[in-house]
N, C-alpha and C positions, 0 to 999 in steps of 0.2 A: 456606478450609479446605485443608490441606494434603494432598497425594497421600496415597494407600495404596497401599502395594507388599507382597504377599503373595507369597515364595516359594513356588515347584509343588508344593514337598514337603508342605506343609502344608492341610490339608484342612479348609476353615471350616467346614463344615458337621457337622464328629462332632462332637458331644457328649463334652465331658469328665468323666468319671467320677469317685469320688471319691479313687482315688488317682490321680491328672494333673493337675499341676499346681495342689495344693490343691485339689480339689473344683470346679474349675471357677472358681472366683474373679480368678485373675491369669492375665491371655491371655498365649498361649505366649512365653517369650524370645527365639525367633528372627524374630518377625516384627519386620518393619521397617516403620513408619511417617515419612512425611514431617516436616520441620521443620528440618533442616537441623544433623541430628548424624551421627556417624558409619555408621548406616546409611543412610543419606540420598547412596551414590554412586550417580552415571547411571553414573560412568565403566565400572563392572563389570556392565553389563546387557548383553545381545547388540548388534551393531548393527542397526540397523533402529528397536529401539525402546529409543534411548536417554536421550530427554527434551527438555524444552523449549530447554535449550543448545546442543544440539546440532540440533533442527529450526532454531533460529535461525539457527544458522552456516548450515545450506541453505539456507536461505530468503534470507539477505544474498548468498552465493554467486551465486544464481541469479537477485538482482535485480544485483549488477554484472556479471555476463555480459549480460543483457535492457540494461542502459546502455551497457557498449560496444559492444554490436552497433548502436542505437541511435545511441552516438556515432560510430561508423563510416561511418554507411549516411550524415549528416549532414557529414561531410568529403569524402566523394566527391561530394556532392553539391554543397558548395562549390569542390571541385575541377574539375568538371565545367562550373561556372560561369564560373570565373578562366579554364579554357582557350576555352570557346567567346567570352567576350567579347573575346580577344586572338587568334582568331585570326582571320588574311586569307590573301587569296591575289590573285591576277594572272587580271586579265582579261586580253581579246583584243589590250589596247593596252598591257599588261606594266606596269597602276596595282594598285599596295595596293589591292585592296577589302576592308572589314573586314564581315565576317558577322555581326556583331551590329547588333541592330534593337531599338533603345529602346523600349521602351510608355509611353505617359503612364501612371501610376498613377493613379485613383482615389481622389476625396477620401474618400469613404465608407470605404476600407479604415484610414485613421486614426479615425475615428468607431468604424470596427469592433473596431480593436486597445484603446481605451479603454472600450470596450462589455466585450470577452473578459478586460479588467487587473478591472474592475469584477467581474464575474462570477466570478471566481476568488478572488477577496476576499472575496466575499459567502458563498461555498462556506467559506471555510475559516471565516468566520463560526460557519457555520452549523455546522460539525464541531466546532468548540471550545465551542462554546454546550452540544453535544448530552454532552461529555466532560469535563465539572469535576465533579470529584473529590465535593465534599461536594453539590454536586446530584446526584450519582447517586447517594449515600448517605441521602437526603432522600428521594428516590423508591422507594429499596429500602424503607425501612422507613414509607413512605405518609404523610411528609410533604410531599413538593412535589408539582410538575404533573409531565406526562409528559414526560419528554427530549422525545420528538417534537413534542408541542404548542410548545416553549419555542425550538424550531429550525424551527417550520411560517414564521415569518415569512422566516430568511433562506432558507430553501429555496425560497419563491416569487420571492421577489427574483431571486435565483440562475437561476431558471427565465424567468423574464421578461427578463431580460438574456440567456440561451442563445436566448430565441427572437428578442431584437432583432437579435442577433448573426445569426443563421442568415438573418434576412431581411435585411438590410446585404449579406452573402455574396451573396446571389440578386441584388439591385440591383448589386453589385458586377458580375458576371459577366454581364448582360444586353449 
């Protein structure tokens, strides 16, 4: 169903009389409804509340701001790592000592990273199962099951993998 945009000046609620506008029969000319004719611009409404094009562009705005701050915080971080692993310094006997201290890694943390690849697959599973198109048309009008029942299977999946993962994690770090 398409928006309704009712100018201020126009007041829905009088009753038109019978010489306005035919007796009441044909609603006013200057209202503008949605559907994508020529009253149908965001671009000439205030800002603040100019429509879904324009929430959009904020909303993308302020998810690439949220990604490179993100990719930011993730290069200093690689940064931080390339310098601590190179550097040394001079003992008492004027030898390279180098500062970096290897860990053995953990086999579980591969076990975990296939556990968290699984689980992320299961998720989007589960998102795409609950968003096609003619099942949510099937539902609206009470033909099919509920989105939710149809997406309960990858959702536990999903959840059973986030809790192997989380305990992997805890064995990891013991």
């Amino acid at each position: 169903m398409p928006a309704t945009f009712t100018p201020p000046g126009i007041d829905p609620r009088r009753n038109l009389g019978e010489g306005d506008n035919g007796g009441g029969r044909r609603p006013p000319v200057d209202k503008r409804t949605g559907g994508g004719g020529e009253g149908d611009n965001w671009n000439d409404r205030p800002a603040g509340s100019r429509g879904p094009r324009d929430r959009l562009r904020q909303a993308r705005a302020g998810m690439a701001l949220a990604l490179g701050v993100v990719f930011l915080l993730f290069i200093g971080l690689i940064v931080a790592f390339i310098v601590t692993k190179h550097s040394y310094h001079f003992d008492a006997r004027q030898n390279y000592v180098n500062d970096w201290l290897a860990i053995a890694v953990p086999r579980i943390l591969i076990l975990n990273t296939v556990i968290l690849i699984l689980s992320s697959v299961t998720a989007e599973l589960a998102r795409t199962s609950m968003f096609r198109e003619q099942d949510v048309m099937e539902e609206w009008i009470g033909l099919g099951r509920p989105l939710s029942r149809r997406a309960t299977v990858w959702i536990a999946i999903t959840l059973a993998l986030g809790t192997m993962f989380l305990a992997g994690q805890a064995v990891a770090w013991q």
